[in-house]
Structures are given as C-alpha cells and as structure tokens.
Backbone as ProteinMPNN parsed JSONL, in Angstrom:
{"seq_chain_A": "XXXXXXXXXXXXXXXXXXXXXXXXXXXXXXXXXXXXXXXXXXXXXXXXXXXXXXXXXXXXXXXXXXXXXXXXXXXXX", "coords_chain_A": {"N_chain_A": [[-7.944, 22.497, 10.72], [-6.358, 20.136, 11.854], [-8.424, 18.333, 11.422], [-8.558, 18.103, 8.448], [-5.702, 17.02, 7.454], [-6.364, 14.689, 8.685], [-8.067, 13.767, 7.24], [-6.861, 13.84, 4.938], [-5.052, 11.642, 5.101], [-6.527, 9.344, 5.651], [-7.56, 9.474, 3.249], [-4.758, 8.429, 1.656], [-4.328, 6.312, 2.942], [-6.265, 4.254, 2.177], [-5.893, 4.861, -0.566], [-3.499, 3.446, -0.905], [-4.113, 1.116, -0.323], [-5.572, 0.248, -1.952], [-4.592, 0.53, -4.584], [-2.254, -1.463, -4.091], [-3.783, -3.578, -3.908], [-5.087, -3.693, -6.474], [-3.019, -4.428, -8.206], [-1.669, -6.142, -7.326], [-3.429, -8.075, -7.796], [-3.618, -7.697, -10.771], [-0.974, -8.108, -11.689], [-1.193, -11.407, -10.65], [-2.946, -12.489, -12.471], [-2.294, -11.491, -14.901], [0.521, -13.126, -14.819], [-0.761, -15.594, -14.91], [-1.581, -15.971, -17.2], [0.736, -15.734, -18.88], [2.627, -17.439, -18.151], [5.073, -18.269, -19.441], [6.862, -16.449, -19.681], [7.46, -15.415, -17.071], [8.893, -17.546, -16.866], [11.587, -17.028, -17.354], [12.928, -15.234, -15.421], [14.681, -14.471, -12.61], [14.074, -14.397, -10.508], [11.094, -15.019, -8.462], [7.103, -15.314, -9.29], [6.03, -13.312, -7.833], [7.349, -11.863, -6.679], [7.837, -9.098, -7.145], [4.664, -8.331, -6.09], [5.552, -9.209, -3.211], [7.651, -6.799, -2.458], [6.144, -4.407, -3.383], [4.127, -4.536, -1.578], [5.223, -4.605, 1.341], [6.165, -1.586, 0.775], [3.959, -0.554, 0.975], [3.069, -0.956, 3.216], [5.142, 0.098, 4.845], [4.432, 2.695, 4.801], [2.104, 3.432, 5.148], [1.759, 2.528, 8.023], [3.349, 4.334, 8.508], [1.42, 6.232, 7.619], [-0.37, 5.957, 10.014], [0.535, 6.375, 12.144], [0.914, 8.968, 12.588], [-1.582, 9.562, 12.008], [-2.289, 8.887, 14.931], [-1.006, 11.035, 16.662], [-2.149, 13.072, 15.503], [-5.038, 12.603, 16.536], [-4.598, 12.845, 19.173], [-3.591, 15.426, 19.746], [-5.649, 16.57, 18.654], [-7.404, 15.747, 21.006], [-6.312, 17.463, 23.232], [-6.911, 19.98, 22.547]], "CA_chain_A": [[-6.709, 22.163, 10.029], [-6.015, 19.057, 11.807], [-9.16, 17.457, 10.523], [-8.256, 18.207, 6.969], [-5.157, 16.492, 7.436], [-6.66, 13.262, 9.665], [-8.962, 12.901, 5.857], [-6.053, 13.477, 3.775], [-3.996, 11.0, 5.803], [-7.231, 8.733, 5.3], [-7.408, 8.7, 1.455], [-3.934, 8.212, 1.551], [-4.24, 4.812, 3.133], [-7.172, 3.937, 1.148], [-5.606, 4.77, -1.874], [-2.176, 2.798, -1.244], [-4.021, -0.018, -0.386], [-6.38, -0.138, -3.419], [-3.116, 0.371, -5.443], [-1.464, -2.432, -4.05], [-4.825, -4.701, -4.3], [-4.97, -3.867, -7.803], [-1.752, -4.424, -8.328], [-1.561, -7.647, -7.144], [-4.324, -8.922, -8.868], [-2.814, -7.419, -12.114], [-0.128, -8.921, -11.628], [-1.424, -12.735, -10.801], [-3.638, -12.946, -13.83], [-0.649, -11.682, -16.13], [1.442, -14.736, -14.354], [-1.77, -17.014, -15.263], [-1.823, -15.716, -18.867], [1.673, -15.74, -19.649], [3.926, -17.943, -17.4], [6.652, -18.512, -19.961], [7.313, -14.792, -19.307], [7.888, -15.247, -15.797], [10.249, -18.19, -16.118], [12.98, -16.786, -17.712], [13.532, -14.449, -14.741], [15.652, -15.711, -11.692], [12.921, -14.481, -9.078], [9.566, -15.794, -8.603], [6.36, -13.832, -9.859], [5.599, -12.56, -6.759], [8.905, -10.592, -6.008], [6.694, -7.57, -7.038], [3.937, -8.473, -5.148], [6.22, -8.396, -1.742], [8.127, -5.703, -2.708], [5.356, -3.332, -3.169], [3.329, -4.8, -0.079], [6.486, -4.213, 1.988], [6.278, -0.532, 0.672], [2.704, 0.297, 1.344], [2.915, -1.769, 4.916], [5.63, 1.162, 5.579], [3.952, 4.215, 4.056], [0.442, 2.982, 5.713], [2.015, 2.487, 9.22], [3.514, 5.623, 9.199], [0.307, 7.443, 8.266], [-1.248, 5.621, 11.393], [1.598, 6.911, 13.512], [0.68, 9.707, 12.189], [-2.821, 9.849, 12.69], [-2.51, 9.0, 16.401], [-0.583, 12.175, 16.771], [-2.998, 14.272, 15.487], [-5.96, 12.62, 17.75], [-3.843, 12.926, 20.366], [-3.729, 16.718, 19.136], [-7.267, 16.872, 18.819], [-7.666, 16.043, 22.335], [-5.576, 18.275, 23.989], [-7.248, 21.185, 22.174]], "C_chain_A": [[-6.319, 20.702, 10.29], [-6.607, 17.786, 11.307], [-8.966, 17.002, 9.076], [-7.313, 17.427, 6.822], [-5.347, 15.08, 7.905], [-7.727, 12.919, 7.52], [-8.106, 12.75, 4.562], [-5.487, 11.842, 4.069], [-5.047, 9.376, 5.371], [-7.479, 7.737, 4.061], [-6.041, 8.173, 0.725], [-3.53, 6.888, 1.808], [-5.381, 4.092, 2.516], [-6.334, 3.643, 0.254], [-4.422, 3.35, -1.956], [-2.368, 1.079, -1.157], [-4.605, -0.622, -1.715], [-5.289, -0.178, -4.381], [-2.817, -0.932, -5.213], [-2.363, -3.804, -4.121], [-4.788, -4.837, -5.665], [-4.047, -4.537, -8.541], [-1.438, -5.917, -8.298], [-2.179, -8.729, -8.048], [-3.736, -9.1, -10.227], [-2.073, -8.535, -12.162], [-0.489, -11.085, -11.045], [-2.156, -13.008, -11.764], [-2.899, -12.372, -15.257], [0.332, -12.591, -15.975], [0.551, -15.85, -15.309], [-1.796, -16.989, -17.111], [-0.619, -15.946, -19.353], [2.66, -16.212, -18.667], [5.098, -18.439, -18.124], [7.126, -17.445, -19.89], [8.232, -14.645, -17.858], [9.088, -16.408, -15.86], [11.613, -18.085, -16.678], [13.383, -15.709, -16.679], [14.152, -15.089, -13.658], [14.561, -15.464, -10.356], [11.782, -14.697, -9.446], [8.807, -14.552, -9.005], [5.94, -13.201, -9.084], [5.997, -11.543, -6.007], [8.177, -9.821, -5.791], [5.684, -6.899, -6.0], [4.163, -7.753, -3.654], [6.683, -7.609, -1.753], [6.724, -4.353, -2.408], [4.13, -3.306, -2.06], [4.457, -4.353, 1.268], [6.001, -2.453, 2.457], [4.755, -0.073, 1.325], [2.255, -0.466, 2.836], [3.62, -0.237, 5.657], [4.95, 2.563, 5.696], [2.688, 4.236, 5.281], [1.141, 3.029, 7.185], [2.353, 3.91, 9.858], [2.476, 7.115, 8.971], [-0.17, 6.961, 9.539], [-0.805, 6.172, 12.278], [1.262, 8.497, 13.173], [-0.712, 10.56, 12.656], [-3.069, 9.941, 14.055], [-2.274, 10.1, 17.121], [-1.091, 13.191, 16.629], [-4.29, 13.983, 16.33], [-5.739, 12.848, 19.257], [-3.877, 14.385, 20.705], [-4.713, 17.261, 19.884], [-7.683, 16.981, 20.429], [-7.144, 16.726, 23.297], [-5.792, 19.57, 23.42], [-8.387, 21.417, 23.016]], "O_chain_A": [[-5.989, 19.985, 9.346], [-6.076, 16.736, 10.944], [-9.152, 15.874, 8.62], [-7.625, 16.67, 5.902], [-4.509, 14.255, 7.54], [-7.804, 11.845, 6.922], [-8.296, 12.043, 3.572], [-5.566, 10.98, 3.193], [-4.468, 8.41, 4.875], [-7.566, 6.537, 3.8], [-6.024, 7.652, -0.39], [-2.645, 6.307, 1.179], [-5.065, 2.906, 2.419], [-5.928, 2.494, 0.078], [-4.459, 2.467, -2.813], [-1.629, 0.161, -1.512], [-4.248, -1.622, -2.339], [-5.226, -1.226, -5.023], [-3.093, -1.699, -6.136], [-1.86, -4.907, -4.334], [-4.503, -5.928, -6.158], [-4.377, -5.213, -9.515], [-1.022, -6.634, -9.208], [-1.77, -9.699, -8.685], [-3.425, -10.163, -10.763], [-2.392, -9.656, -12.559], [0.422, -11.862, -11.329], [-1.986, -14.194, -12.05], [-3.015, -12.828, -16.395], [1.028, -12.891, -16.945], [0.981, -16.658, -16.131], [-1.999, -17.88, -17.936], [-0.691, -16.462, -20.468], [3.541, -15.423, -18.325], [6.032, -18.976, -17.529], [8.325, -17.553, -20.149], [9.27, -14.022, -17.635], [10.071, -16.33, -15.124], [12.546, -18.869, -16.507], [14.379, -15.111, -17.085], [14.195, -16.318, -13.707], [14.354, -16.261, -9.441], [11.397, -14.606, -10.612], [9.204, -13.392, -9.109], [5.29, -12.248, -9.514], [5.516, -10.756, -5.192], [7.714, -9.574, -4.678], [5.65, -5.825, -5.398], [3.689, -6.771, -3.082], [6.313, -7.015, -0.74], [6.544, -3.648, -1.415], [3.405, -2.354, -1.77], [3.996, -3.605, 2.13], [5.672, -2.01, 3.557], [4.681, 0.809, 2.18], [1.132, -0.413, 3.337], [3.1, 0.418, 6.559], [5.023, 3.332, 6.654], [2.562, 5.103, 6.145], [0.855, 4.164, 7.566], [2.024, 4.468, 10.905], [2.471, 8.233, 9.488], [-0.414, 7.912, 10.281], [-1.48, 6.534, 13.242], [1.677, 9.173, 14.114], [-0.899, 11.601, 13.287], [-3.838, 10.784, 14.517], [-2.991, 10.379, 18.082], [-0.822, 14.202, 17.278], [-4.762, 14.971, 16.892], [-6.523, 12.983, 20.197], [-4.166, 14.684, 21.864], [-4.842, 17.915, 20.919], [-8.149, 17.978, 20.982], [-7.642, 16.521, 24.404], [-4.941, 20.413, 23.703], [-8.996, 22.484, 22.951]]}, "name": "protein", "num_of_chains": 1, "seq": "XXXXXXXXXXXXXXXXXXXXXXXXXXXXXXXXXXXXXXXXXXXXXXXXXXXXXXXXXXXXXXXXXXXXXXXXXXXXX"}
C-alpha cells in the first residue's frame, strides 16, 4: 500500500513539473510571437510563469514531505 502511494506521489511530481515546463515554454514563445498582446497588460509576461512555479514549488514540496513520511514508514515496518 505504501509503495503504491510512494509511485503515485512520484508521477505526481513528474507530472507538475512537466506541466509547468510546458507551460512556460508555451507561454515564452506566445510572448515572442505576439508582444503587442502582452503590452497592454500592467504586469510583465512572466507573472504567469511565477505564479504557477510558485504553485508547483508548493504542491511538489509537500509531496516530498510527504514521501519522507512514508520511507520513514517503510522502515519501521
């Protein structure tokens, strides 16, 4: 059981980072293509960027805290 959860917990930080790689990228080659888009807004084009790096810094940390808890587990079985 706890394994199952140590591989969910896994693809879960995988995934959020590949999200937020993608993401990024996306987002700087839609800046490069269309920067009169971006300058009618009052924040830079990157807001996004940090914003959703922010989010998957928190998410991601607290699977790790997470994970330690269950090796921690593991060894005390």
């Amino acid at each position: 059981m706890l394994q199952r959860l140590n591989i969910i917990l896994n693809s879960v930080i995988g995934s959020f980072i590949g999200v937020f790689i993608a993401h990024s990228i996306y987002r700087y080659f839609d800046y490069i293509n269309h920067p009169d888009l971006y300058e009618i807004q009052s924040a830079p084009w990157y807001t996004s960027i940090q914003i959703y790096g922010l989010a998957v810094a928190l998410i991601v940390f607290i699977a790790i805290i997470i994970k330690f808890l269950i090796k921690k587990k593991m060894r005390s079985i």
